[in-house]
C-alpha positions as a printed NumPy array, in Angstrom:
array([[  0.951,   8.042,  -7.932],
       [  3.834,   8.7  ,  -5.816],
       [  7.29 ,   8.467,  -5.729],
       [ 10.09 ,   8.966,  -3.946],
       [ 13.147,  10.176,  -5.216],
       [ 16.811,   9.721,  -4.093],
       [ 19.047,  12.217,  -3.211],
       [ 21.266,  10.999,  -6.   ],
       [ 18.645,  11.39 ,  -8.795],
       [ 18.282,  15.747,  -7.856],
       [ 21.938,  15.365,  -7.998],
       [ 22.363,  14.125, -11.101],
       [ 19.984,  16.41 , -13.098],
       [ 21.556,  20.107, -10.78 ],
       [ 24.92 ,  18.636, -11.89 ],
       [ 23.906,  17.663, -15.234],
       [ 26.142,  14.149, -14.637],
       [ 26.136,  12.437, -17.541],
       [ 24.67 ,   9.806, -18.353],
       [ 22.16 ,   9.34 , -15.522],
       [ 20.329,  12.978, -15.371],
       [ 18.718,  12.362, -18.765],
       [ 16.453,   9.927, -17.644],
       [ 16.439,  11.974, -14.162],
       [ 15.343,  14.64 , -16.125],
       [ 12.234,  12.905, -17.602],
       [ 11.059,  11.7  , -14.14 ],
       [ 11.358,  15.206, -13.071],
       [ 10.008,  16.727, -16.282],
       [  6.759,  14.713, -16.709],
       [  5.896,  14.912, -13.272],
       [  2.463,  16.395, -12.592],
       [ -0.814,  15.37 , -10.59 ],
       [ -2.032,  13.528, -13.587],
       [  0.967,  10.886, -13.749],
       [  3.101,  11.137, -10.701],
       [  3.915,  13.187,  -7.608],
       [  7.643,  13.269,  -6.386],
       [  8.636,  13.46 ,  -2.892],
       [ 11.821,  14.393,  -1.177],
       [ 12.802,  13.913,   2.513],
       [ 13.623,  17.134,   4.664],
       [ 16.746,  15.791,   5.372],
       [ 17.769,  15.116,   1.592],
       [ 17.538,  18.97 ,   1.273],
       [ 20.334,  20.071,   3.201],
       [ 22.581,  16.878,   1.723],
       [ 21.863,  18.755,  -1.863],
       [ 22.519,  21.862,  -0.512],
       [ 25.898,  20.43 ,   0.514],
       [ 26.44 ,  18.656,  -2.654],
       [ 26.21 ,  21.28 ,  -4.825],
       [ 27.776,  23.901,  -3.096],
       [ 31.223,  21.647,  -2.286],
       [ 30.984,  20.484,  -6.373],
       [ 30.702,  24.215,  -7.84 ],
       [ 32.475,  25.985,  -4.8  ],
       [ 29.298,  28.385,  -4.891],
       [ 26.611,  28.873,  -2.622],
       [ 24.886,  30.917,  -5.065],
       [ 24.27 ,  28.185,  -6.856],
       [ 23.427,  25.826,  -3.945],
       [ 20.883,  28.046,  -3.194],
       [ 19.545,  27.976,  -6.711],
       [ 19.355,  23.934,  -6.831],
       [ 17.65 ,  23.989,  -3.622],
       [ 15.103,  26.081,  -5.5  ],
       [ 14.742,  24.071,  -8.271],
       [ 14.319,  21.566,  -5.948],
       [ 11.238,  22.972,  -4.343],
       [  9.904,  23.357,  -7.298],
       [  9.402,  19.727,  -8.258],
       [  9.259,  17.759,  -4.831],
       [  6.929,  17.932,  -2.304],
       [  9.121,  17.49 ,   0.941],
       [  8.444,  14.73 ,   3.22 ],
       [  8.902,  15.722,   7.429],
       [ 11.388,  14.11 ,   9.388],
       [ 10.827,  13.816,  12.591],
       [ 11.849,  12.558,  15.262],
       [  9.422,   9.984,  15.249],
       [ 11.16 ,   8.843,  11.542],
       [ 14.521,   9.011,  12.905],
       [ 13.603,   6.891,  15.527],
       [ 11.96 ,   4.333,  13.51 ],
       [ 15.112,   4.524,  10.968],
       [ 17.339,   4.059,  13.97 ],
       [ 15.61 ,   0.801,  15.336],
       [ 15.584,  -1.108,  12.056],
       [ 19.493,  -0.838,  11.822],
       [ 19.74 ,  -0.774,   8.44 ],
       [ 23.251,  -0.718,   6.529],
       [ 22.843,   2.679,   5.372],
       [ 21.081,   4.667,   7.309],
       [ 20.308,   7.356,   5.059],
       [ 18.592,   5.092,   2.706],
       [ 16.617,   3.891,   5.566],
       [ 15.147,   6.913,   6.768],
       [ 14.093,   7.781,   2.842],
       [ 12.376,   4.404,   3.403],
       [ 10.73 ,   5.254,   6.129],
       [  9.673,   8.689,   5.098],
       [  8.119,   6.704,   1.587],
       [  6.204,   4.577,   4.09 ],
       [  4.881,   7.524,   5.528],
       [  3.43 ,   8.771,   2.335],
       [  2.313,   5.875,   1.145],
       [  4.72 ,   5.626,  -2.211],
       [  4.241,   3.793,  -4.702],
       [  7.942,   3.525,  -5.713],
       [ 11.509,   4.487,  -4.442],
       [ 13.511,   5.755,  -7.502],
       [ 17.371,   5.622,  -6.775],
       [ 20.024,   4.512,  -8.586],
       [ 21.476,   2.654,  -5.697],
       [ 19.016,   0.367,  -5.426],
       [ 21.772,  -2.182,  -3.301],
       [ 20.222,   0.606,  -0.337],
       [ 17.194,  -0.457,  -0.411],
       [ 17.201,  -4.113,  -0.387],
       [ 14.561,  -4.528,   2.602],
       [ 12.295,  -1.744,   1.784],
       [  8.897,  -2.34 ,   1.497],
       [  8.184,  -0.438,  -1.426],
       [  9.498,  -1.245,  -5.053],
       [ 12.597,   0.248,  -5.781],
       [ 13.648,   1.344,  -9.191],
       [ 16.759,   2.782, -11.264],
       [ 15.254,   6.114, -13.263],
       [ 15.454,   3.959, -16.518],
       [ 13.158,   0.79 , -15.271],
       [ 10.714,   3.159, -14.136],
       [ 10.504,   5.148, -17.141],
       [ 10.309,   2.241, -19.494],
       [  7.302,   0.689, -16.699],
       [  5.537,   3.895, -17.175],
       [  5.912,   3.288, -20.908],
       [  7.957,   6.62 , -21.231],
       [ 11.419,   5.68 , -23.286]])
């Protein structure tokens, strides 16, 4: 299976915010060939990057969440041919939009966000961390 995960959800588990990265932290911890596969688009990468170093003032640790990041996501290209497709459908929030199409791309079987108001027209089902755990049968 495969999902794709928000740039929110990496943010909540590098920045331990409270109370969303424990379930973040599950998705990410029990992710593995056998039960799912978590993607990240390209362009999500730098936004962490950003994230974390304005948050912490460090780029040190920036670096470190990007990482971490690596570790557990596969990243997803974007390409022009993405940014193009996210820029004809003129979606409210165009960030969400091109994580939508870059899902699409590789086939996913879920979006995992928890700004789910994003990702009203998306193709794909859309879940909060907790609703997908508790699908998965993992409380």
């Amino acid at each position: 299976m495969k999902v794709v995960c928000d740039t929110n959800i990496f943010v909540d588990v590098l920045l331990k915010q409270k109370p969303f990265a424990v379930d973040s932290a599950k998705i990410m911890l029990l992710s593995s060939p056998n039960t799912w596969q978590i993607y990240l688009p390209a362009s999500s990468v730098t936004d962490i990057f950003y994230i974390i170093a304005s948050r912490t003032h460090s780029r040190d640790m920036a670096y470190q969440a990007v990482g971490r990041v690596l570790s557990i996501a596969t990243i997803c290209a974007v390409t022009q041919a993405e940014v193009q497709e996210a820029y004809r459908r003129r979606e409210k929030d165009f960030e969400d939009c091109l994580l939508t199409v870059c899902a699409e791309y590789v086939q996913a079987d879920f979006i995992i966000t928890r700004d789910k108001k994003g990702f009203v027209n998306a193709k794909i089902p859309t879940m909060n961390p907790a609703d997908f755990l508790h699908s998965m049968e993992i409380e």
